[in-house]
FIKOLZA-1660 file (N, C-alpha, C; in steps of 0.1 Angstrom, whole numbers, plus 5000, padded with zeros to 4 digits):
% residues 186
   i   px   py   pz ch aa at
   1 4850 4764 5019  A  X  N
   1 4863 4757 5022  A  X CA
   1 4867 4760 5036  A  X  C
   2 4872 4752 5042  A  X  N
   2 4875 4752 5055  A  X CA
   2 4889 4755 5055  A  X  C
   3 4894 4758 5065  A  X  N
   3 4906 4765 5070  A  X CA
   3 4918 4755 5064  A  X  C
   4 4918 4744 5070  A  X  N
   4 4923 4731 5068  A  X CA
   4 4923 4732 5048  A  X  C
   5 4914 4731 5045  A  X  N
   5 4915 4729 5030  A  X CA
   5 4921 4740 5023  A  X  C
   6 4920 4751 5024  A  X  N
   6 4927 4764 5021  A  X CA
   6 4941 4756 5016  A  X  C
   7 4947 4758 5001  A  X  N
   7 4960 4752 5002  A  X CA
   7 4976 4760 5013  A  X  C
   8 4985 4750 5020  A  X  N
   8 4996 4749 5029  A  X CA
   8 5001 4763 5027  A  X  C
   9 5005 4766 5016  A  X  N
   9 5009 4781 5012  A  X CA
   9 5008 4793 5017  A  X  C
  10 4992 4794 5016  A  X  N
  10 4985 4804 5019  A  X CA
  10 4981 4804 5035  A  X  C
  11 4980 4794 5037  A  X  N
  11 4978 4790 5053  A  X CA
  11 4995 4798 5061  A  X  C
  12 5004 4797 5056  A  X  N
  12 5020 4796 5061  A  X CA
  12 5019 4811 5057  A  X  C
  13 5016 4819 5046  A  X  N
  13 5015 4835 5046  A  X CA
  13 5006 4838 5058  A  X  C
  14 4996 4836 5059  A  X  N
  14 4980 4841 5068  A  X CA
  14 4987 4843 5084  A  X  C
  15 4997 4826 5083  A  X  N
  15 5001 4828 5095  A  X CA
  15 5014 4836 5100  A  X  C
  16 5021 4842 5092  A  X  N
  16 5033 4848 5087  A  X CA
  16 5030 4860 5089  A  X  C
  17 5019 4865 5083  A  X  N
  17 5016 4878 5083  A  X CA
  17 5011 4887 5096  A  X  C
  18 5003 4870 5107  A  X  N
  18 5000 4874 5116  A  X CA
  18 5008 4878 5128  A  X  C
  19 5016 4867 5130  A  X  N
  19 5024 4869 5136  A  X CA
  19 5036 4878 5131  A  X  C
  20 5036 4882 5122  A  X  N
  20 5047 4891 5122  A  X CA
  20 5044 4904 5128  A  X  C
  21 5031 4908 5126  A  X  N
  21 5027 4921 5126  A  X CA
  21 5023 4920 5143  A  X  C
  22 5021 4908 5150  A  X  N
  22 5018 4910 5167  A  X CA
  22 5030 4911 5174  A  X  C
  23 5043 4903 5167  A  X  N
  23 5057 4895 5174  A  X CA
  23 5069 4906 5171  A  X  C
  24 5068 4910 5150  A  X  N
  24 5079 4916 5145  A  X CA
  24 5091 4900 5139  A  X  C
  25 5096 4907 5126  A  X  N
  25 5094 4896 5123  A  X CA
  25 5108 4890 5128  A  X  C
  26 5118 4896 5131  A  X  N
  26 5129 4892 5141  A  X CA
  26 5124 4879 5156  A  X  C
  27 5113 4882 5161  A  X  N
  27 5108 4878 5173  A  X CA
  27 5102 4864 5167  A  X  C
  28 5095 4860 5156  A  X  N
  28 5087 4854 5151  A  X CA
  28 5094 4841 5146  A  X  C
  29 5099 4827 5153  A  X  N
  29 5105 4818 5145  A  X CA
  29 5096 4815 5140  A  X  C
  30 5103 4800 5127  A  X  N
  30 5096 4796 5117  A  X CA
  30 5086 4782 5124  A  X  C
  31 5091 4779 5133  A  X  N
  31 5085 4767 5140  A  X CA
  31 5072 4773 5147  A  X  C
  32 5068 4785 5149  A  X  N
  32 5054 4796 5152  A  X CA
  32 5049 4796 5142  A  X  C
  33 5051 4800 5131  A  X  N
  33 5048 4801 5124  A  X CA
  33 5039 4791 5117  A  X  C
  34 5044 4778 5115  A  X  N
  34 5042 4767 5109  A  X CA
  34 5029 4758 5121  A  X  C
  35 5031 4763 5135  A  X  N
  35 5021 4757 5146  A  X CA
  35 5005 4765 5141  A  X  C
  36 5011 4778 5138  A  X  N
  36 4996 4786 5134  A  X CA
  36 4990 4780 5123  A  X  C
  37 4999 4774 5111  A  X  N
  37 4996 4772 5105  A  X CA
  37 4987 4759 5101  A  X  C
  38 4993 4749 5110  A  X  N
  38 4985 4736 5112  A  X CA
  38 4999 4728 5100  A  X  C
  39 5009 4730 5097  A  X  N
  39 5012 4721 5091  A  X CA
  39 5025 4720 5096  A  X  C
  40 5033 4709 5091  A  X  N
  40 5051 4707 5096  A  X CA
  40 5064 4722 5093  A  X  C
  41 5067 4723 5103  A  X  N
  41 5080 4728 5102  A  X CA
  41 5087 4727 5086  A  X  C
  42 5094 4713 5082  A  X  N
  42 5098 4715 5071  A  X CA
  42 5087 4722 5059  A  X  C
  43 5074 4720 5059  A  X  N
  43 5066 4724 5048  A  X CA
  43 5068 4740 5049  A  X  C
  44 5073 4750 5051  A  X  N
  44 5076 4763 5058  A  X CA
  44 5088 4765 5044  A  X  C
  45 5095 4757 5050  A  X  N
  45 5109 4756 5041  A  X CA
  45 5108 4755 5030  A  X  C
  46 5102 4743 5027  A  X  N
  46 5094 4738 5010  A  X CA
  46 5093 4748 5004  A  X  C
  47 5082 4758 5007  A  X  N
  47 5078 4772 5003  A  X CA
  47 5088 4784 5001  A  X  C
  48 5091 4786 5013  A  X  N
  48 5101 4798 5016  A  X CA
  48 5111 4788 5023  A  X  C
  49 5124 4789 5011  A  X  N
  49 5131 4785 5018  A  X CA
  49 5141 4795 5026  A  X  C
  50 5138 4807 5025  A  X  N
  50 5145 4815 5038  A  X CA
  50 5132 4819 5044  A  X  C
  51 5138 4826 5057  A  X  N
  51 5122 4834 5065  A  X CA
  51 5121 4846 5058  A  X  C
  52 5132 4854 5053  A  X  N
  52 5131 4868 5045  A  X CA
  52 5121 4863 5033  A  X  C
  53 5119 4852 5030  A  X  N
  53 5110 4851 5015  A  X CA
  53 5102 4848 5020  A  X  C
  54 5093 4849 5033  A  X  N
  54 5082 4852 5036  A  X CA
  54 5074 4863 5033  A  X  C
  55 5085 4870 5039  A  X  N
  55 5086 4889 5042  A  X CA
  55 5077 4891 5030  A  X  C
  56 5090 4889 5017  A  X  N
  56 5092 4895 5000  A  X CA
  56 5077 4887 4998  A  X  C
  57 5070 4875 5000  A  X  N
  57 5060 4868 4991  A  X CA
  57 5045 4880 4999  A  X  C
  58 5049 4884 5013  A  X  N
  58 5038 4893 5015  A  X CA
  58 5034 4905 5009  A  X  C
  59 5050 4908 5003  A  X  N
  59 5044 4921 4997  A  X CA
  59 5035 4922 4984  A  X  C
  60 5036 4906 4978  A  X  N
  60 5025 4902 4966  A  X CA
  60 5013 4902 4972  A  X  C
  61 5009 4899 4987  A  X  N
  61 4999 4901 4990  A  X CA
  61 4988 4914 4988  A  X  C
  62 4999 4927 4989  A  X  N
  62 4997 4939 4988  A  X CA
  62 4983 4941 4976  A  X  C
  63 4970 4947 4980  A  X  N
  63 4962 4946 4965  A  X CA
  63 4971 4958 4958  A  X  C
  64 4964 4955 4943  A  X  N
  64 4965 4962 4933  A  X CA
  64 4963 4975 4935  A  X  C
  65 4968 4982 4933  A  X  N
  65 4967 4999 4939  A  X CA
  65 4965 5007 4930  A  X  C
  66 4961 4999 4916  A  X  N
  66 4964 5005 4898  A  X CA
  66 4945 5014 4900  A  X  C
  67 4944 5027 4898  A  X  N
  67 4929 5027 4899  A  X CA
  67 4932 5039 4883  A  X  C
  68 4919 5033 4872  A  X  N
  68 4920 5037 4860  A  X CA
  68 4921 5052 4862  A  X  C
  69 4922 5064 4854  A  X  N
  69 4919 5074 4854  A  X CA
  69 4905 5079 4853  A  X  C
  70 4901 5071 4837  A  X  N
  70 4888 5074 4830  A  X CA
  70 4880 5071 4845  A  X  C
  71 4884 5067 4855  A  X  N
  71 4867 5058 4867  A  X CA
  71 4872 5073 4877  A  X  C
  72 4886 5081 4873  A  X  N
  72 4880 5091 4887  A  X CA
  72 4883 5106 4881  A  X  C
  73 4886 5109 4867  A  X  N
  73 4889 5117 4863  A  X CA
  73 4876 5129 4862  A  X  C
  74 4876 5140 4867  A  X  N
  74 4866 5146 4860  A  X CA
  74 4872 5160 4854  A  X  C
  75 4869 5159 4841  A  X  N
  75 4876 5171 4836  A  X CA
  75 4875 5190 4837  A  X  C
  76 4886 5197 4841  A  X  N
  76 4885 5208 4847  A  X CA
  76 4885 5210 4858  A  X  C
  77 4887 5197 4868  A  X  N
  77 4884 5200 4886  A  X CA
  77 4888 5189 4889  A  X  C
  78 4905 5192 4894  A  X  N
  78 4912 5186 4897  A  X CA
  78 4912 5181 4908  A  X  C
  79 4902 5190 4919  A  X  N
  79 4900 5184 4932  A  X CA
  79 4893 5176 4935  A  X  C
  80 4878 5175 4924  A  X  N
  80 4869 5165 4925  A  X CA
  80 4879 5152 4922  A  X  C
  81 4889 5152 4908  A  X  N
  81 4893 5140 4904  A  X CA
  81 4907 5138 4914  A  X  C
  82 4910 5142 4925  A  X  N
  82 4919 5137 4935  A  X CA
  82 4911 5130 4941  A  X  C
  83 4905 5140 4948  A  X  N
  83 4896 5129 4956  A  X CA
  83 4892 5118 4956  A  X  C
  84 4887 5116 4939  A  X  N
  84 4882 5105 4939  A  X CA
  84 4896 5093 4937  A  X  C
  85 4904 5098 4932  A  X  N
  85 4912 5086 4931  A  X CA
  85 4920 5081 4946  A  X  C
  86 4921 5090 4954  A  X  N
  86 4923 5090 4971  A  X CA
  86 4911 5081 4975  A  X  C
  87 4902 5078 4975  A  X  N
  87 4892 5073 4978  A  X CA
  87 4890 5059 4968  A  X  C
  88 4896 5061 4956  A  X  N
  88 4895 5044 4953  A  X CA
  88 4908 5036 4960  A  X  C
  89 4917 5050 4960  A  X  N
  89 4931 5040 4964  A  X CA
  89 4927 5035 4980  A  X  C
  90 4921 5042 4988  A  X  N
  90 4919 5042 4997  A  X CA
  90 4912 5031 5000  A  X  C
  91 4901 5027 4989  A  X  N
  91 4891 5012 4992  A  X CA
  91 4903 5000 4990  A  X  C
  92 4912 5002 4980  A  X  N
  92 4919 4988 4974  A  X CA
  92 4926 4987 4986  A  X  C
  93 4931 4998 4996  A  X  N
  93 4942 4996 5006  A  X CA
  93 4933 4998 5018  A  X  C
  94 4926 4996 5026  A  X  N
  94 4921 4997 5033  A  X CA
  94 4920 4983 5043  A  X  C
  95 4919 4975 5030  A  X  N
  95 4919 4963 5037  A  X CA
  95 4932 4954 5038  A  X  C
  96 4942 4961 5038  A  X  N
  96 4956 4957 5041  A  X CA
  96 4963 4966 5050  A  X  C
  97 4957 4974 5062  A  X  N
  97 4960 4983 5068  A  X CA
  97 4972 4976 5076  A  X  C
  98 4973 4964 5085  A  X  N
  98 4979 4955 5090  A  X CA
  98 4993 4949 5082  A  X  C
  99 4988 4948 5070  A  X  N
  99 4999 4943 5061  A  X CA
  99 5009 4956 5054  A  X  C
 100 5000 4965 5053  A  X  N
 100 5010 4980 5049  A  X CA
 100 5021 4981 5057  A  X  C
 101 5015 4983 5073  A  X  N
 101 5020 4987 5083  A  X CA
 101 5035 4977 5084  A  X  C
 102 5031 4966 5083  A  X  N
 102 5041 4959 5089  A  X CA
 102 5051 4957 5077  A  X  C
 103 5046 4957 5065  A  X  N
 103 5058 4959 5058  A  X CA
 103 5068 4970 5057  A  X  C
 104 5058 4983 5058  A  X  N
 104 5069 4997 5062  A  X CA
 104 5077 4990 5072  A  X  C
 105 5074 4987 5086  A  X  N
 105 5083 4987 5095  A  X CA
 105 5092 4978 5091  A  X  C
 106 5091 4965 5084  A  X  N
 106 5107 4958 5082  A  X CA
 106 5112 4963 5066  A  X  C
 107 5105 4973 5062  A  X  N
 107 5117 4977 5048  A  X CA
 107 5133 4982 5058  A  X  C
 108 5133 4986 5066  A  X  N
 108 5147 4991 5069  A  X CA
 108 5153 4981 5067  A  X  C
 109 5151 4970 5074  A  X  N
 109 5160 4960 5075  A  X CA
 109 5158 4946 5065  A  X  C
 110 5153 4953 5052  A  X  N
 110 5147 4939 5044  A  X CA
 110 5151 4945 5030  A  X  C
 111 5157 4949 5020  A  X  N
 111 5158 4953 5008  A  X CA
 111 5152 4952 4994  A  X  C
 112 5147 4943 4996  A  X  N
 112 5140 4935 4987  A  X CA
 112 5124 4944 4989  A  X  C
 113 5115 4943 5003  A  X  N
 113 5108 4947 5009  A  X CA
 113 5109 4959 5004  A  X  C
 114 5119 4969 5009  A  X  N
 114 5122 4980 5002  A  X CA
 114 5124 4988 4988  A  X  C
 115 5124 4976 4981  A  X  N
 115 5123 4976 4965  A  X CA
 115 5113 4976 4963  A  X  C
 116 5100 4964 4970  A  X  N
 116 5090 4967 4961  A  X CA
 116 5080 4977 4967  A  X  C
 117 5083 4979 4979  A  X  N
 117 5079 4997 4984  A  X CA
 117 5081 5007 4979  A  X  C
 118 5091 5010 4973  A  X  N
 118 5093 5024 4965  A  X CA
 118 5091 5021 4950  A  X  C
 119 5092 5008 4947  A  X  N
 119 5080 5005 4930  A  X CA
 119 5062 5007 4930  A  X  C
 120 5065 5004 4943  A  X  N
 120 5044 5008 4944  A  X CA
 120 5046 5020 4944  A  X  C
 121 5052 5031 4951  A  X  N
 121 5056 5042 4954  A  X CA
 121 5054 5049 4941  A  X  C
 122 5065 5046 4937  A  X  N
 122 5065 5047 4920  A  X CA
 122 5056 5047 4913  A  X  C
 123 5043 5042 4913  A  X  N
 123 5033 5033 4907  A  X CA
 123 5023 5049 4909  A  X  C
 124 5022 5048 4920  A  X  N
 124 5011 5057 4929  A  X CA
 124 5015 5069 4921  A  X  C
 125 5028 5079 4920  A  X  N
 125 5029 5087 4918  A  X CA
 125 5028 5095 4903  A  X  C
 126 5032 5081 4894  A  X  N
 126 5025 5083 4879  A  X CA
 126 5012 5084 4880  A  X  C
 127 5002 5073 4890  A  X  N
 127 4993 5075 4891  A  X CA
 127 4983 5087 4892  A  X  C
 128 4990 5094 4901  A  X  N
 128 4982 5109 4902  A  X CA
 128 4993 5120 4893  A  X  C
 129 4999 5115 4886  A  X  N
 129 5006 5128 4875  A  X CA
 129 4992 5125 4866  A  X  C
 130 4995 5112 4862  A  X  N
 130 4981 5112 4846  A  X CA
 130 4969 5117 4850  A  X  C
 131 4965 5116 4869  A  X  N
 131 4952 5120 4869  A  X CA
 131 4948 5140 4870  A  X  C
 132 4962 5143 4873  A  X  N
 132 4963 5158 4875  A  X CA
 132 4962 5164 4856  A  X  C
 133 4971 5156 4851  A  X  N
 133 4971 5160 4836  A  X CA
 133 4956 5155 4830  A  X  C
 134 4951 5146 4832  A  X  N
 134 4934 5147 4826  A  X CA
 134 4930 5156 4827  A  X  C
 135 4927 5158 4845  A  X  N
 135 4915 5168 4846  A  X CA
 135 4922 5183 4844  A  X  C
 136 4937 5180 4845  A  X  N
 136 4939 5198 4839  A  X CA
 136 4948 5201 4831  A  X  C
 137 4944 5194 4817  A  X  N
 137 4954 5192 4806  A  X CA
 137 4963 5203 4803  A  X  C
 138 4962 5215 4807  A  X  N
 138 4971 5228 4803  A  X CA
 138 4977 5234 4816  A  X  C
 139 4978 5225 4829  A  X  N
 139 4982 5231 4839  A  X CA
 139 5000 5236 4837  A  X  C
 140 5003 5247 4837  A  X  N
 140 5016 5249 4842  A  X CA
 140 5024 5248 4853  A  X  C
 141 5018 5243 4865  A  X  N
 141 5022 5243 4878  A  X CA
 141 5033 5230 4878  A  X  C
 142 5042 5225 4887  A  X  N
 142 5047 5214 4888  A  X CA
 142 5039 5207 4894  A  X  C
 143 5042 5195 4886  A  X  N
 143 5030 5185 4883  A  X CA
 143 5036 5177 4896  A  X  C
 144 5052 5169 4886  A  X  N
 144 5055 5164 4894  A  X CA
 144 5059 5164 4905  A  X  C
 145 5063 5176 4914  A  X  N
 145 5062 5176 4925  A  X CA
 145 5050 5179 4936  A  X  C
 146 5039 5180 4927  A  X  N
 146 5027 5176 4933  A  X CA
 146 5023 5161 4935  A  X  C
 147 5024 5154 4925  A  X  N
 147 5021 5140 4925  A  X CA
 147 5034 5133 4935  A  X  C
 148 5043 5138 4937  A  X  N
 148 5054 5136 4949  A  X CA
 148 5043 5138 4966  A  X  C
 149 5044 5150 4963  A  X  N
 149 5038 5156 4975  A  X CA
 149 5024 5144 4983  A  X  C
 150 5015 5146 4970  A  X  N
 150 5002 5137 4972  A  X CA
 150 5003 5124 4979  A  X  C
 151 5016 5115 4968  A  X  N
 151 5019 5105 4973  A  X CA
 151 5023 5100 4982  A  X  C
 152 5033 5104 4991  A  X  N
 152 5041 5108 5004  A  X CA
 152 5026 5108 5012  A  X  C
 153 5017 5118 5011  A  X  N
 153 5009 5117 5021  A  X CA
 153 4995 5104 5020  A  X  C
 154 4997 5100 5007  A  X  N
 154 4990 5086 5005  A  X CA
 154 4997 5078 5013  A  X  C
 155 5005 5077 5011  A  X  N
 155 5015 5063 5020  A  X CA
 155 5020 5066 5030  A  X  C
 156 5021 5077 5038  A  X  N
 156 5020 5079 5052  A  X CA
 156 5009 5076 5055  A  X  C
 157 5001 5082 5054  A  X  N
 157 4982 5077 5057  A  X CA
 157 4986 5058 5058  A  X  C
 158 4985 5054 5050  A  X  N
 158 4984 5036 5047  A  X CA
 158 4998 5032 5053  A  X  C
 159 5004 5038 5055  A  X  N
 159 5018 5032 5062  A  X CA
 159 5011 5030 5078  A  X  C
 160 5005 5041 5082  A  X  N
 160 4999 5042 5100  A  X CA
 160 4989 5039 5103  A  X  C
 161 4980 5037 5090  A  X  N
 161 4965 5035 5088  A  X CA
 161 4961 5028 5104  A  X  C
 162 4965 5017 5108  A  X  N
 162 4961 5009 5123  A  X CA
 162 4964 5018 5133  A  X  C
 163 4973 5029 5134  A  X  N
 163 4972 5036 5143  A  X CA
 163 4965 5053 5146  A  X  C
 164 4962 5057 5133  A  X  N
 164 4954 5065 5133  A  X CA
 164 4940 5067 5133  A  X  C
 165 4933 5074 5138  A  X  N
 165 4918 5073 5131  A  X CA
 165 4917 5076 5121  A  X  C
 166 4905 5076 5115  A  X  N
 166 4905 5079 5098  A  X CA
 166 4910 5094 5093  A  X  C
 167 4917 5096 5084  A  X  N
 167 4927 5112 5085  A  X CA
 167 4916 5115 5076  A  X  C
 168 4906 5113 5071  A  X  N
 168 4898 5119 5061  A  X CA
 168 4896 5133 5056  A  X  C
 169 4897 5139 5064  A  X  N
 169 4895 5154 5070  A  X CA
 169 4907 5161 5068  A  X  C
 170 4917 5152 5072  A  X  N
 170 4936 5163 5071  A  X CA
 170 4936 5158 5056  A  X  C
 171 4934 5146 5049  A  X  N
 171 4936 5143 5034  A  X CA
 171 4927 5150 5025  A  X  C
 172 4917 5152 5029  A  X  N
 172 4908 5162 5023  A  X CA
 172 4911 5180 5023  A  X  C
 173 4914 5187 5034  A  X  N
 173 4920 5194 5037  A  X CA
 173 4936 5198 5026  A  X  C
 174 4941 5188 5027  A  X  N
 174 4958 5183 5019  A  X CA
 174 4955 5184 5002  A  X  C
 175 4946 5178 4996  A  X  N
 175 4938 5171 4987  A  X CA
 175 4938 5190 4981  A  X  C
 176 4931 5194 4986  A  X  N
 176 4918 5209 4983  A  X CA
 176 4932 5217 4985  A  X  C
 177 4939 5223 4986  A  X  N
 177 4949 5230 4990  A  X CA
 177 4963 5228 4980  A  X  C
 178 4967 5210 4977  A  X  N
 178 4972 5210 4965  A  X CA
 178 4965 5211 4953  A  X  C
 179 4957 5209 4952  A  X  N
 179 4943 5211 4938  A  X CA
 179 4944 5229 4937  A  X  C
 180 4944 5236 4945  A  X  N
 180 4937 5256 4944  A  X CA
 180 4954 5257 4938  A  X  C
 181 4967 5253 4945  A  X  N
 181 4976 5257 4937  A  X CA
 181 4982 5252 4924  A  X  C
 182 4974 5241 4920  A  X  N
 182 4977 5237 4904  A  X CA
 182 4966 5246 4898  A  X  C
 183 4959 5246 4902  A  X  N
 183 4947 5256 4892  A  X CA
 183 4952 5269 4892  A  X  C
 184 4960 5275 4901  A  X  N
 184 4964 5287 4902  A  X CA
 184 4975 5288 4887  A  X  C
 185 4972 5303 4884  A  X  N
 185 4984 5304 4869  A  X CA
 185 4991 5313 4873  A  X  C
 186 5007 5306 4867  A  X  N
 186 5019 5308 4871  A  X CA
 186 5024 5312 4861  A  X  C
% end
């Protein structure tokens, strides 16, 4: 399928996304937008009839960030099963480094944006409570403010991801260090 055939929609995100993340999306009229896109001005509108419901339709772009337990869980070693789940989350977001980024930067000024940032947020940090409780079903340590902790440095990572080099090393480091103090008994 050629660029052209790709349905108008998706063409008007692709080009939305691009220029938001080179211009910002203040900088970015709808009439740019719609040139990148190859189609009319009004078809822009059709779609999104504000420019803010561009913003809000990118953040559905966002992949699925859901990674099962049972695929990273290994039971008794809570470090092996961080890791791994840092590393699936890491594949599903990896390839939206550009779109992470740019959505952090207009949550200030977008609320909506902001809603569904702190719902993934949200998402992420059940995510690593259930995976800390698998692999260490009798831990007494605070869970939840480990899975706080974890997540904050997942989404800082993926929030800067285009301007860092790969943090592999400080997340692994971060990873191994929260893992020795949940295994520790309290």
């Amino acid at each position: 399928m050629t660029d052209d055939e790709r349905p108008a929609r998706e063409r008007i995100l692709d080009a939305a996304e691009t220029l938001f993340a080179e211009a910002g999306f203040e900088a970015t009229p709808t009439s740019r937008i719609a040139d990148r896109a190859g189609v009319p001005k009004g078809l822009v509108h059709y779609y999104f009839a504000r420019k803010p419901d561009l913003l809000e339709a990118l953040v559905d772009r966002l992949p699925d960030e859901r990674v099962a337990p049972a695929d990273v869980v290994v039971p008794g070693d809570v470090t092996e099963s961080l890791h791994r789940l840092v590393a699936g989350l890491d594949a599903s977001l990896g390839s939206s480094a550009l779109l992470s980024h740019l959505l952090w930067r207009e949550a200030d000024t977008h609320p909506a944006v902001l809603d569904a940032l702190h719902a993934r947020f949200d998402l992420l940090v059940e995510q690593i409570r259930d995976v800390i409780a698998a692999a260490l079903p009798r831990c007494d340590a605070d869970v939840d403010s480990a899975a706080h902790l974890l997540a904050s440095a997942v989404s800082y990572r993926h929030s800067v991801a285009r301007h860092v080099d790969d943090g592999a090393a400080a997340i692994r480091r971060e990873l191994t260090f929260l893992a020795s103090a949940l295994e520790r008994p309290h």
